[in-house]
C-alpha positions as CSV (number, residue, x, y, z in Angstrom):
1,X,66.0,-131.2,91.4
2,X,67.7,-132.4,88.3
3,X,71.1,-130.7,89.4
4,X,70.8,-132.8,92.7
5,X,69.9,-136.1,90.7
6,X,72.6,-135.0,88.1
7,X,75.3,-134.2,90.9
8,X,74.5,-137.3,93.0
9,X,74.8,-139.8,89.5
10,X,78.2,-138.0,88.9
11,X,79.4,-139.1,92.8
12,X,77.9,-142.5,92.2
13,X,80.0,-142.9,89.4
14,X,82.8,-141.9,90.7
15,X,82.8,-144.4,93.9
16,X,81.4,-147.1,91.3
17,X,85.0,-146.2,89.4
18,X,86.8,-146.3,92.8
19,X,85.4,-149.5,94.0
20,X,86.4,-151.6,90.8
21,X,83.2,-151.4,89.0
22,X,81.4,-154.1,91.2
23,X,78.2,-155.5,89.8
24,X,74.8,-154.9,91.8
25,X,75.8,-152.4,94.7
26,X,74.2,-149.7,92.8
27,X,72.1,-149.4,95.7
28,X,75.0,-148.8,98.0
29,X,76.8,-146.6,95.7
30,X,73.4,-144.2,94.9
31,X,73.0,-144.1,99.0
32,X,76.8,-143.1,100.0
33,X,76.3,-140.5,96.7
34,X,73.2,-139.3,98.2
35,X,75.0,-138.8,101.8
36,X,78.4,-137.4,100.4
37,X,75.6,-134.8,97.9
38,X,73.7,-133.8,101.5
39,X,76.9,-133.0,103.5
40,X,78.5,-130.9,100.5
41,X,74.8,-129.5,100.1
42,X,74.5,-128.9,103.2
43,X,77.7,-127.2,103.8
44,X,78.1,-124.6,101.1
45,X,77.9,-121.5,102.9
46,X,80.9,-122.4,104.7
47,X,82.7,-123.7,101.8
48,X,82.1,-120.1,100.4
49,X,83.3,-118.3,103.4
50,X,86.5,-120.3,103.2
51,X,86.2,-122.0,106.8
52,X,85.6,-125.3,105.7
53,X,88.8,-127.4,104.7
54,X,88.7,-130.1,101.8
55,X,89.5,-132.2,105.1
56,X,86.2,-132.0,106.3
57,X,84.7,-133.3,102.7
58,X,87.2,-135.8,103.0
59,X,85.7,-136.6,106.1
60,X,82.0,-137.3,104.8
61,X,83.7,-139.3,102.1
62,X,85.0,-141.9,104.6
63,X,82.4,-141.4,106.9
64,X,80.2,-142.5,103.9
65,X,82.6,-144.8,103.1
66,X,82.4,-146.3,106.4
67,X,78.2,-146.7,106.0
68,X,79.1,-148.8,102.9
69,X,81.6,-150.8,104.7
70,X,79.5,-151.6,108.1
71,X,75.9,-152.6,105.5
72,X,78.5,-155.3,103.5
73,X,79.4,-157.0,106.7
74,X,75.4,-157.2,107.6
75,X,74.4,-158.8,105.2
């Protein structure tokens, strides 16, 4: 559980970094982190067969990205 918490802090970061270092959307960033973590989690085995492409992580990044954009415009 620590490796997960540890993993999803370092992706956190690293969209905190990307977005400019905003002030209070912590939330937002932890959440996306938590998605992008699952997806690569999730994902592994084919990662270590080699079918998976860094396209497709690429994808859960935007598609994560895309979460983040759609809850700003709510509200």
């Amino acid at each position: 559980m620590q490796d997960e918490q540890r993993e999803i802090r370092k992706i956190a970061y690293g969209l905190w970094m990307k977005d400019g270092q905003p002030e209070g959307r912590d939330r937002e960033h932890w959440e996306a982190a938590k998605e992008i973590w699952a997806y690569r989690s999730h994902n592994h085995v084919l990662d270590d067969e080699n079918t998976s492409s860094p396209s497709r992580q690429q994808a859960a990044e935007t598609a994560a990205a895309d979460g983040k954009a759609s809850q700003q415009h709510r509200g």
